[in-house]
matplotlib code that plots the C-alpha trace (Angstrom):
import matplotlib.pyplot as plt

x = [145.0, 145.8, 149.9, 148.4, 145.8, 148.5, 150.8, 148.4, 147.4, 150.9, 151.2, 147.7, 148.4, 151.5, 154.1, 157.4, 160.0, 160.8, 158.1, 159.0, 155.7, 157.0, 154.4, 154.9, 152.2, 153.3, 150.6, 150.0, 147.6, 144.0, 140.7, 139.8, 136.1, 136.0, 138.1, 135.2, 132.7, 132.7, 136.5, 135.6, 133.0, 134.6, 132.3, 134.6, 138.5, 140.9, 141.5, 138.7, 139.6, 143.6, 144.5, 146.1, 147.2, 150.7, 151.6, 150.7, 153.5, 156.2, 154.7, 154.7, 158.3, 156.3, 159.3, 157.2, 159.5, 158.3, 159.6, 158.4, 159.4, 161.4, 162.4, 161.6, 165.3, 163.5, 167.0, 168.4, 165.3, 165.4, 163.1, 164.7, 163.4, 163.8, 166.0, 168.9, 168.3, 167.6, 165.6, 166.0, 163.5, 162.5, 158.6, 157.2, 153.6, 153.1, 150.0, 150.8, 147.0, 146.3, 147.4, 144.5, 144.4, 145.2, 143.2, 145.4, 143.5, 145.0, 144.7, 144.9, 147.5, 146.2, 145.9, 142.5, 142.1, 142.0, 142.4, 141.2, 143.2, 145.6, 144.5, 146.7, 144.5, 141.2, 142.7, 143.5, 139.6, 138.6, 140.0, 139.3, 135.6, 133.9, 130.0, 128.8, 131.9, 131.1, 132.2, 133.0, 133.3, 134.8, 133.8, 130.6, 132.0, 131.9, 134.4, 133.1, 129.3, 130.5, 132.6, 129.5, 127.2, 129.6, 130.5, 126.4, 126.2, 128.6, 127.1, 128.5, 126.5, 128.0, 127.9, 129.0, 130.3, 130.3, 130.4, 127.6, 123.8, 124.1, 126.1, 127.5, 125.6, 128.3, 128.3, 124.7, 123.3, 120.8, 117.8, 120.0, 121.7, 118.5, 118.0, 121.0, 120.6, 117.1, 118.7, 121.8, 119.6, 117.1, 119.8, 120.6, 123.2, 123.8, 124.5, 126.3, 126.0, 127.5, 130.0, 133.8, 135.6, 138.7, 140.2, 140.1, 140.8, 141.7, 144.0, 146.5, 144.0, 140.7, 137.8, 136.1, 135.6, 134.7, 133.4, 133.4, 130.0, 130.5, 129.8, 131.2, 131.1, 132.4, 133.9, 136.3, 137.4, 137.6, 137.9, 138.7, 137.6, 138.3, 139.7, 143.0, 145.6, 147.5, 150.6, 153.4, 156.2, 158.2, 158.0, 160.4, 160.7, 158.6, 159.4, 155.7, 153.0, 150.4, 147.4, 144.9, 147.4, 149.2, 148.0, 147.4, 146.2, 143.1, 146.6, 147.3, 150.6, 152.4, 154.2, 157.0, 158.0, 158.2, 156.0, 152.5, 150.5, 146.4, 144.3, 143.7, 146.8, 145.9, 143.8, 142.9, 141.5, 138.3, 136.6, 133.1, 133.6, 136.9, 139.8, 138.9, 140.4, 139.1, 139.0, 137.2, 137.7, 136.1, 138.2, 141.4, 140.9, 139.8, 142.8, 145.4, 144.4, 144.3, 147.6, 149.4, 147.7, 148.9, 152.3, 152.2, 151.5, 148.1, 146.4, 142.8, 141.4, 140.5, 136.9, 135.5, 131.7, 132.5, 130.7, 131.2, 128.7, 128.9, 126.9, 125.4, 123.4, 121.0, 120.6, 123.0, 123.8, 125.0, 126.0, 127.1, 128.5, 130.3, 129.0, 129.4, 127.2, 123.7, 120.5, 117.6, 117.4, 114.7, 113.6, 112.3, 110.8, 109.8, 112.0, 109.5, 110.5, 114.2, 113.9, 114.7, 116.9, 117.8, 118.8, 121.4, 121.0, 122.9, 121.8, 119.2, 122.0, 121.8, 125.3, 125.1, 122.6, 121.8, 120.5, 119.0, 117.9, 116.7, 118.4, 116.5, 113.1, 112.4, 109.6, 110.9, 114.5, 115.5, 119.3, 120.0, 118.8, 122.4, 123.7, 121.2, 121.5, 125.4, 124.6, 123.1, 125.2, 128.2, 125.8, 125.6, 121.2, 118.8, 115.8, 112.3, 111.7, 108.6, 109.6, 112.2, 110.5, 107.8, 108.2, 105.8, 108.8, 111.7, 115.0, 116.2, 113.4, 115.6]
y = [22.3, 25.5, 24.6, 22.0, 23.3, 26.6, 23.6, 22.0, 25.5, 26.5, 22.9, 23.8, 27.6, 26.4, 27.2, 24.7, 25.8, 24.6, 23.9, 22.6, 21.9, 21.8, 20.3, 18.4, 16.4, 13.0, 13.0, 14.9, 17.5, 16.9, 18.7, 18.4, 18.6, 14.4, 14.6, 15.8, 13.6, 10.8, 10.1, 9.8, 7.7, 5.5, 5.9, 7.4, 7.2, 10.8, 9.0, 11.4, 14.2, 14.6, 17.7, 15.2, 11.7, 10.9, 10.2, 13.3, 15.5, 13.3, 13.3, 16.9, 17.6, 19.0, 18.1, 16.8, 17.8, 16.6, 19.2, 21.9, 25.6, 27.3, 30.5, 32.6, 34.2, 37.6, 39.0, 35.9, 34.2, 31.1, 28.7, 27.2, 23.8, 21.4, 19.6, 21.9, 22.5, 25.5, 25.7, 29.1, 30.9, 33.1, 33.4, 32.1, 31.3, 30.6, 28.5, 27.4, 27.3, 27.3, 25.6, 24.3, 26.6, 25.2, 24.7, 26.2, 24.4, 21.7, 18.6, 19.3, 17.0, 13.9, 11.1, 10.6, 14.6, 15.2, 17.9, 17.9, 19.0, 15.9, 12.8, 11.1, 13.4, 12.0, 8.4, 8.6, 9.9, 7.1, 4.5, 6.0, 6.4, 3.3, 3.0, 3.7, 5.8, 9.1, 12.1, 15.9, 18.1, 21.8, 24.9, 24.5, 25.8, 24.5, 22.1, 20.7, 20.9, 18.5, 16.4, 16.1, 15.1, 12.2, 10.8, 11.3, 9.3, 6.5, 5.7, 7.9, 10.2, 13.9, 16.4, 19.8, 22.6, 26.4, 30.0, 31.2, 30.4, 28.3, 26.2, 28.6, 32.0, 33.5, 33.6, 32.8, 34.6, 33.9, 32.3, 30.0, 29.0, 28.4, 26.2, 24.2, 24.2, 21.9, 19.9, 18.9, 18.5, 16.5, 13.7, 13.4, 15.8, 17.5, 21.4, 22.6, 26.4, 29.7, 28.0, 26.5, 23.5, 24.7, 21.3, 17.8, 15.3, 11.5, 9.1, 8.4, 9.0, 11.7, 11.1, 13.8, 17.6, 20.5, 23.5, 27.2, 26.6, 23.5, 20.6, 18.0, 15.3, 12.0, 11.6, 8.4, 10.8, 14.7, 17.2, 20.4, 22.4, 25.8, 27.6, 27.8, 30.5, 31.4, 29.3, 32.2, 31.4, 31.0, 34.8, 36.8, 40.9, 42.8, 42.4, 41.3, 43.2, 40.7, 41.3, 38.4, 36.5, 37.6, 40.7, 40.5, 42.1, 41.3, 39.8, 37.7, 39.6, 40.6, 43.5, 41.9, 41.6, 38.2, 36.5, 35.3, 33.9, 32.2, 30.6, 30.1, 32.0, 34.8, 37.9, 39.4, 42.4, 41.7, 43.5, 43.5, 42.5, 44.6, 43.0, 39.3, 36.4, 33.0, 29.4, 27.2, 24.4, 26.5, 29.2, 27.0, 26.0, 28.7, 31.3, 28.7, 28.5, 33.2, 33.2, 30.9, 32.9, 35.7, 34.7, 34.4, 37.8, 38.0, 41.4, 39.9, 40.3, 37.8, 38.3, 34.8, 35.1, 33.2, 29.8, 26.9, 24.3, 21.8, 18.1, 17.8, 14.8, 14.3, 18.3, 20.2, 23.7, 26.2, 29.6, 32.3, 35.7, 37.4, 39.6, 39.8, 42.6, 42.5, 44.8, 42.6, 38.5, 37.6, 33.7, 32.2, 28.7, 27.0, 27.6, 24.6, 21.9, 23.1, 24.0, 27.3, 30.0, 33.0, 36.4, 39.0, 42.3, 45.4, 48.7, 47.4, 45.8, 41.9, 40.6, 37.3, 34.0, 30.8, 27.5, 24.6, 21.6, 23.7, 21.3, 19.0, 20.4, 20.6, 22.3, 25.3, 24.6, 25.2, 23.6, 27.4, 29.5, 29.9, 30.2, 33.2, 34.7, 34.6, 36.8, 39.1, 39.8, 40.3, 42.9, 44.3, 44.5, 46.0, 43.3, 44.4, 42.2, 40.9, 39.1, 37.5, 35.9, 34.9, 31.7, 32.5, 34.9, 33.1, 34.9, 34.8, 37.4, 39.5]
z = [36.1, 34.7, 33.8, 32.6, 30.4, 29.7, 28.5, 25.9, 24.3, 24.0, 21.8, 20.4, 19.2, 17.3, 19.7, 19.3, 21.4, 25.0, 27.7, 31.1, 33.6, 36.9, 40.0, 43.5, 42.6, 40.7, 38.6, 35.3, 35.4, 36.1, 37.9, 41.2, 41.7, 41.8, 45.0, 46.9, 45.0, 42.6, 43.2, 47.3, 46.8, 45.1, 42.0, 39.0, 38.4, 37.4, 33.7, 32.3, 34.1, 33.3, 31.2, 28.8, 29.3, 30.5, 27.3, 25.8, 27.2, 25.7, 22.3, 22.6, 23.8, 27.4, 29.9, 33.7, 36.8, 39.9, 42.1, 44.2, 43.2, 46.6, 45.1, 42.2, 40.9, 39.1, 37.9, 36.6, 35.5, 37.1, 38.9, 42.2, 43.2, 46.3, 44.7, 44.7, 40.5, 39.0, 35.7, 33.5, 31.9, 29.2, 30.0, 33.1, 34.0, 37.6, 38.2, 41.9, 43.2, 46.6, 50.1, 52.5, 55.4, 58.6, 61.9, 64.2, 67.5, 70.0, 68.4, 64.7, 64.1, 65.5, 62.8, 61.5, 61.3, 57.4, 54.9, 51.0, 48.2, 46.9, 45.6, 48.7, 50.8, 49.3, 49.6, 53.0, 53.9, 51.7, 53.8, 56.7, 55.8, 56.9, 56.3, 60.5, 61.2, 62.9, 61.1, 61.8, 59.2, 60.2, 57.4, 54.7, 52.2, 48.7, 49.6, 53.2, 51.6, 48.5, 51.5, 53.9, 51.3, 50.0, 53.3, 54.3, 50.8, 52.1, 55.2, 57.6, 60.1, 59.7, 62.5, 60.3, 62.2, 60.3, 61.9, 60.4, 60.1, 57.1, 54.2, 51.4, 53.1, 52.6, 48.3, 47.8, 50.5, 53.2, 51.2, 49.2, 52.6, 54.4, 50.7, 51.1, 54.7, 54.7, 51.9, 54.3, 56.8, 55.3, 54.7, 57.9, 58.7, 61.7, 60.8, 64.2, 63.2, 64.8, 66.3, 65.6, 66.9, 69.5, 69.7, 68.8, 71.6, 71.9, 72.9, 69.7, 67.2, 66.9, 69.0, 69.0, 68.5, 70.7, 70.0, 71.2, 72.8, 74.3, 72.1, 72.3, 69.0, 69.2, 65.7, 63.8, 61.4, 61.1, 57.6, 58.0, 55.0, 55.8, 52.9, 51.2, 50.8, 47.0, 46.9, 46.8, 48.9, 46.2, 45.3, 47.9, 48.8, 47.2, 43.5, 42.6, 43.6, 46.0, 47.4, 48.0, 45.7, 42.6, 41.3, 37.1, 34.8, 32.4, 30.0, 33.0, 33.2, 36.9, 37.5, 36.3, 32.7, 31.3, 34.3, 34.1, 36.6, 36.5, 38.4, 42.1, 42.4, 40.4, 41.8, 37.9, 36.8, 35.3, 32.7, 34.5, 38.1, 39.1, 40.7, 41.9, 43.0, 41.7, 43.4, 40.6, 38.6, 34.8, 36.1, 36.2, 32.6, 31.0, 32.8, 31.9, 28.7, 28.6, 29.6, 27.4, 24.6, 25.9, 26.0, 22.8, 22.6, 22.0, 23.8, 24.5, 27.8, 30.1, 29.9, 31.0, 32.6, 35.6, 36.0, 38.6, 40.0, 42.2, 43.0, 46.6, 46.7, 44.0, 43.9, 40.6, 41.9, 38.9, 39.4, 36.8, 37.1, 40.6, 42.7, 46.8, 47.5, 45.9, 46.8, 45.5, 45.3, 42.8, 42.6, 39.3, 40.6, 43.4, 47.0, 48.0, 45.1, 45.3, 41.6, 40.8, 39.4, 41.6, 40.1, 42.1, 41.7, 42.6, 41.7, 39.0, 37.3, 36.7, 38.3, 39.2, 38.9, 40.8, 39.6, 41.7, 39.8, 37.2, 33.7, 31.7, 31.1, 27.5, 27.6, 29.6, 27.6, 31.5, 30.1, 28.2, 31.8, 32.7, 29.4, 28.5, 32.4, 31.5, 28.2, 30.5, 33.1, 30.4, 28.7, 32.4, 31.7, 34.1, 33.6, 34.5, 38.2, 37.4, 34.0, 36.0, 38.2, 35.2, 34.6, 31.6, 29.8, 28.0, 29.7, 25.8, 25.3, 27.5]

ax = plt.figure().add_subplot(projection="3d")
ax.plot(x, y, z, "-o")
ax.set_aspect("equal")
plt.show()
């Protein structure tokens, strides 16, 4: 996604010399969320979410190599592939992502044990996902919570299994866990909490998973949805500073001349949250798109208000800003209805907000909540509580 997107503004800002996009994947750039929804269930195609259409890139002189980067040749500029080719370079933007992180248990590699990041990885969980089949799904994060929701959606019973006490506690906290918890729940799922699968068993193919404290759950199919690490095996010694990833600046430069990196890659320093690390789709886009500018040479930070959101059943969860330590929750809305719009604060200062189901009310103008929370957190406010949780006060009066 963010080659991709770095590709097209490169086109788009005017520049016309040589652009080579290389990828292991064999098809042209494109966002993921679908893979864990609409594209799993068998509900939308990837046409409307490529980059650019395949044609595109040939029109526009963007050379495809399907290829995976091994090495990273700092001192004489090239990129090696698998292939035994080199490719030279004069600028180089490394937009590698992230690999799934493994489940390092017995059993892991049995067939019908899946992992989520490919479209071949979503195809192969599509066909093995038969309406009746029994389910395990390992880690609740945004990933495994989009995952059990479609396969609940499809037919499937889902037994869930996550360390802690509830889905996506970890980023929005208890009370929004608890939220998504009961919505989970509600459809059926069955939320194995504070515990973690040790092994997978059966004879040629899963059967089932156990757990740290003893469950046993007969499952057809397994996803593991743990977490990914930055892609940056290519990158050797310690020429490049890492940590977390590839450390940038708010440019989207390294700390080595001539070499860019953005995305899930990319750890960047951010104007108003401090050095942070980034796994999301509007992130993708919009730090592909920084650092091609700034390969240009232009000098603007990387600013960006982070935003994601993500589909769980029939419920739209938006979230805006980045914080991971907060003193204060406040809720606008009803906890009850599932309708509401949570504020994080930290030291009195607004840093980051939550949205349930709270679009399409024109009377309330609910759809400009986020838009105007984002306004505030980049102008770092300190709202008075109690007109937050007003549903009475218009956040643009803010």
């Amino acid at each position: 996604m963010s080659g991709g997107v770095a590709a097209k503004t490169l086109r788009e800002e005017g520049y016309a010399g040589r652009i080579v996009l290389i990828g292991h994947e064999p098809t042209p750039p494109f966002g993921r969320p679908p893979l864990s929804k609409t594209y799993l269930r068998g509900e939308e195609e990837l046409s409307g979410w490529l980059v650019k259409p395949e044609s595109w890139y040939e029109e526009n002189h963007v050379e495809r190599v399907n290829a995976t980067a091994t090495r990273v040749d700092i001192r004489s500029q090239l990129v090696e592939l698998d292939r035994g080719k080199s490719i030279a370079y004069e600028k180089l933007l490394i937009t590698t992502g992230g690999e799934n992180r493994r489940l390092e248990v017995l059993g892991a590699d049995l067939p019908g044990v899946f992992r989520l990041r490919t479209v071949a990885d979503c195809d192969a969980i599509k066909q093995a996902a038969r309406p009746g089949a029994r389910s395990v799904v390992v880690g609740m994060g945004f990933i495994g919570s989009e995952v059990t929701a479609s396969l609940t959606q499809m037919g499937l019973h889902v037994s869930a299994v996550l360390p802690g006490a509830a889905p996506l506690e970890s980023v929005l906290g208890q009370e929004m866990g608890e939220v998504m918890a009961g919505i989970h729940r509600d459809a059926g799922v069955e939320l194995v909490t504070g515990d973690e699968v040790v092994r997978f068993e059966g004879a040629g193919r899963v059967e089932r998973a156990v757990t740290r404290n003893g469950r046993e759950l007969d499952c057809d199919l397994a996803v593991v949805a743990i977490g990914i690490r930055p892609t940056v095996g290519m990158l050797q010694g310690k020429e490049m500073a890492m940590d977390n990833g590839i450390l940038v600046d708010a440019m989207c430069r390294t700390s080595v001349a001539g070499i860019f990196a953005a995305g899930d890659v990319a750890n960047h320093m951010h104007p108003l949250f401090g050095r942070i690390r980034v796994e999301h789709y509007n992130n993708a886009e919009k730090h592909g798109a920084a650092a091609a500018r700034s390969m240009l040479g232009s000098q603007a930070a990387y600013g960006y208000v982070h935003t994601f959101w993500s589909d769980q059943y029939e419920h739209k969860l938006e979230y805006v800003g980045h914080v991971r330590e907060w003193d204060r929750f406040i809720v606008r809305g009803s906890v009850r209805d599932r309708k509401l719009i949570g504020f994080y604060l930290a030291q009195d200062v607004l840093r980051a907000a939550v949205g349930l189901n709270r679009g399409g009310d024109p009377e309330l103008d609910l759809d400009d909540e986020m838009a105007t929370a984002g306004r505030l957190i980049a102008k770092q406010s300190r709202p008075d509580e109690r007109a937050l949780v007003d549903e009475d006060r218009d956040l643009r009066d803010l």
